[in-house]
N, C-alpha and C positions, 0 to 999 in steps of 0.2 A: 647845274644839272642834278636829278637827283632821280632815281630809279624806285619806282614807287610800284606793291602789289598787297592786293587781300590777303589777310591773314585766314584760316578754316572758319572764324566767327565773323568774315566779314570787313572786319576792321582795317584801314587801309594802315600798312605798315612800311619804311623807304630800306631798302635794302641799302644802297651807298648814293651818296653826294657827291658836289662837285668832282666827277670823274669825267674825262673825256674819250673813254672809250667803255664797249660793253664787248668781252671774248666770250663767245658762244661754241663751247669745247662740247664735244658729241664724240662718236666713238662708232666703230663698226660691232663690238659689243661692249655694253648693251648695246641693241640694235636702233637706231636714229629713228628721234620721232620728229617727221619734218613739222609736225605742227606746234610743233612742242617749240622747235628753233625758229617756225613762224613767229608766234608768241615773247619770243624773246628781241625780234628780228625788231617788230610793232612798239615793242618797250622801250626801245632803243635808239627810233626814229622819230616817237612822240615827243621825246625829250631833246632829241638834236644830238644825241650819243652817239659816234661814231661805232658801226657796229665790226667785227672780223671774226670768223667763223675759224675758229680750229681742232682738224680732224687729230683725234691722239690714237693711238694703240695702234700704229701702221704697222708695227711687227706682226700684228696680226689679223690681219688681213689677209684670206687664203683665198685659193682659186672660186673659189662657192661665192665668194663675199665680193669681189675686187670687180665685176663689173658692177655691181648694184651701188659700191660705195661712189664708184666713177662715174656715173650717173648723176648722183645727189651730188658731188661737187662740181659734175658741170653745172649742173640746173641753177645752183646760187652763183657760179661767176658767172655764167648769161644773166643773171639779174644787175654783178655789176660789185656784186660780193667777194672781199679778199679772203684767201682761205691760205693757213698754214698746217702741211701736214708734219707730226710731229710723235717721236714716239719717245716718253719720257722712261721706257726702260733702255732702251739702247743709246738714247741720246742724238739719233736722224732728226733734222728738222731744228732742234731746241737753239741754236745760234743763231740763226734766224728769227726765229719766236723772242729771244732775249733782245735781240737788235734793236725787230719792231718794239716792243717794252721797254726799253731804254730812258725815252724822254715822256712817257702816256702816265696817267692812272688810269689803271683797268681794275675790272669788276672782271672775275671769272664767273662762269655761269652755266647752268646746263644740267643734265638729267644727272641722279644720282649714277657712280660707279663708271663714269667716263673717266676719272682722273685728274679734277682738277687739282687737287692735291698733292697727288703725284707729279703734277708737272712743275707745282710749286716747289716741292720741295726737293725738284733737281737744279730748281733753279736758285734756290735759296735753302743749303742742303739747313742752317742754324735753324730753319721752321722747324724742321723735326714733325711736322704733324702728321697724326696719326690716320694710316689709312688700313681699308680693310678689302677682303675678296669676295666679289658677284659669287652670291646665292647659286649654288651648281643647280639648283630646282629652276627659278627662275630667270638665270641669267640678268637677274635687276642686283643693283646696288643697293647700299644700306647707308644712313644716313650717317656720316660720317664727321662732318663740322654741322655744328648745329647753331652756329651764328658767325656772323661776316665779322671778318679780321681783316686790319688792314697790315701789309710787310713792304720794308722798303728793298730794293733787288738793290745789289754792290753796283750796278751798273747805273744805277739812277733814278728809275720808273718805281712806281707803286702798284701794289696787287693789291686787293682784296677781295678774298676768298670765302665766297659767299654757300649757301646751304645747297646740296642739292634738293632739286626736286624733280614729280612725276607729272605733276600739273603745274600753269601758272594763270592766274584766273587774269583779265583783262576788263573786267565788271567796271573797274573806276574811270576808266577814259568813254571819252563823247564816241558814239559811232563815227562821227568824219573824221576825227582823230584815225583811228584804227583803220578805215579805207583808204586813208590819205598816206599810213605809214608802209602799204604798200608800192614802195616805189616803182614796181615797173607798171603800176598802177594810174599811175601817175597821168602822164599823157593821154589818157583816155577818159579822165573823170569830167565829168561835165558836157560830156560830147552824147550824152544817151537823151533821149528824146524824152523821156518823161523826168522831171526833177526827184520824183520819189522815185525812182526803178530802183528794183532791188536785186537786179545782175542775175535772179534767176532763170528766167525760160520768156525776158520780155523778149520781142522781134527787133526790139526798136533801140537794146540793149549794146551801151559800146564796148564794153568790159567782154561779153559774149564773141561780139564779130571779134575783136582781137586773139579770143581763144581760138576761133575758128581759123583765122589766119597764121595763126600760130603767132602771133607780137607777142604773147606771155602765154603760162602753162597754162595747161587747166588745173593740175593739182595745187597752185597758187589758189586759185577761184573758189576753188573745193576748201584749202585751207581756211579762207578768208570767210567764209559761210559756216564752217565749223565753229569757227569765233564768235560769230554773230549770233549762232545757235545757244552756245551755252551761257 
């Protein structure tokens, strides 16, 4: 398995190898970009990467924030997605998080300024690596490792702690690839009346009636066309 994306000139460059899982760490700030963790969701299912979604900064998580976050973790376990909430300043959550890590190599992943870092290195305090604090202007992160390292955890599992980013381009996979990796997609593909439909505004479209019936989101749909756009 090997996790593969464009570099800014193009060039297609593998972020990590033989890993059997992909952790897609997001945060309530900076504030989640679901297309962002769509995009990462696609990378992870092209390849047969088992994916798992972990929420970090739950210490802060206030009353403003905490239906919106509950929200976007229902919406990925209705899809069927494992989520671990975890908050690597106070240490809620991280026994669990280590547990599942235990026997995996995982690739951390995810928008700058979530904390992958941080969560590494409560887990593995000898990383020692260095992190820094969200931009009080922009509430974004700052690029903090700037190339994938691999560490082994005392417990068994492998991490490698890979770059953040704000974008992740999907240029190099086939379109059926990327409609295929949406799994709750899945069951529906091939059932629309025209072989080319393109899931926008056909009548005859199965992806559509499912949205309407409510089978999967629409902000999936809307994802998945934002993809296809760029």
């Amino acid at each position: 398995s090997e996790i593969l994306r464009p570099d800014n000139k193009g060039k297609i460059r593998s972020m990590a190898a033989n890993i059997d899982c992909m952790a897609i760490v997001f945060a309530c700030v900076p504030k989640p970009q679901c297309n962002l963790i769509d995009r990462y969701l696609v990378a992870a299912e092209a390849q047969n990467v088992s994916p798992i979604l972990i929420l970090n900064k739950i210490d802060l998580i206030k009353d403003n924030l905490a239906s919106e976050i509950q929200l976007l973790v229902k919406k990925y376990r209705r899809i069927g997605y494992p989520i671990i909430m975890v908050s690597s300043k106070t240490g809620k959550g991280m026994s669990i998080l280590e547990e599942y890590l235990c026997k995996r190599t995982v690739i951390f992943s995810g928008q700058s300024g979530v904390g992958k870092t941080s969560l590494l290195n409560y887990l593995l305090p000898s990383a020692n690596s260095p992190v820094r604090e969200l931009s009080s202007k922009t509430d974004q992160g700052a690029h903090t490792t700037v190339a994938s390292r691999l560490y082994r955890l005392r417990s068994g599992g492998k991490i490698i702690d890979s770059p953040g980013i704000r974008e992740f381009s999907l240029n190099h996979l086939d379109k059926n690839y990327i409609i295929e990796s949406f799994i709750d997609f899945r069951p529906f593909l091939g059932l629309c009346k025209f072989r080319d439909c393109t899931h926008n505004n056909e009548a005859s479209c199965a992806l559509l009636k499912a949205v309407r019936e409510k089978l999967i989101l629409d902000e999936r749909l809307q994802s998945y066309h934002k993809i296809m756009d760029s």
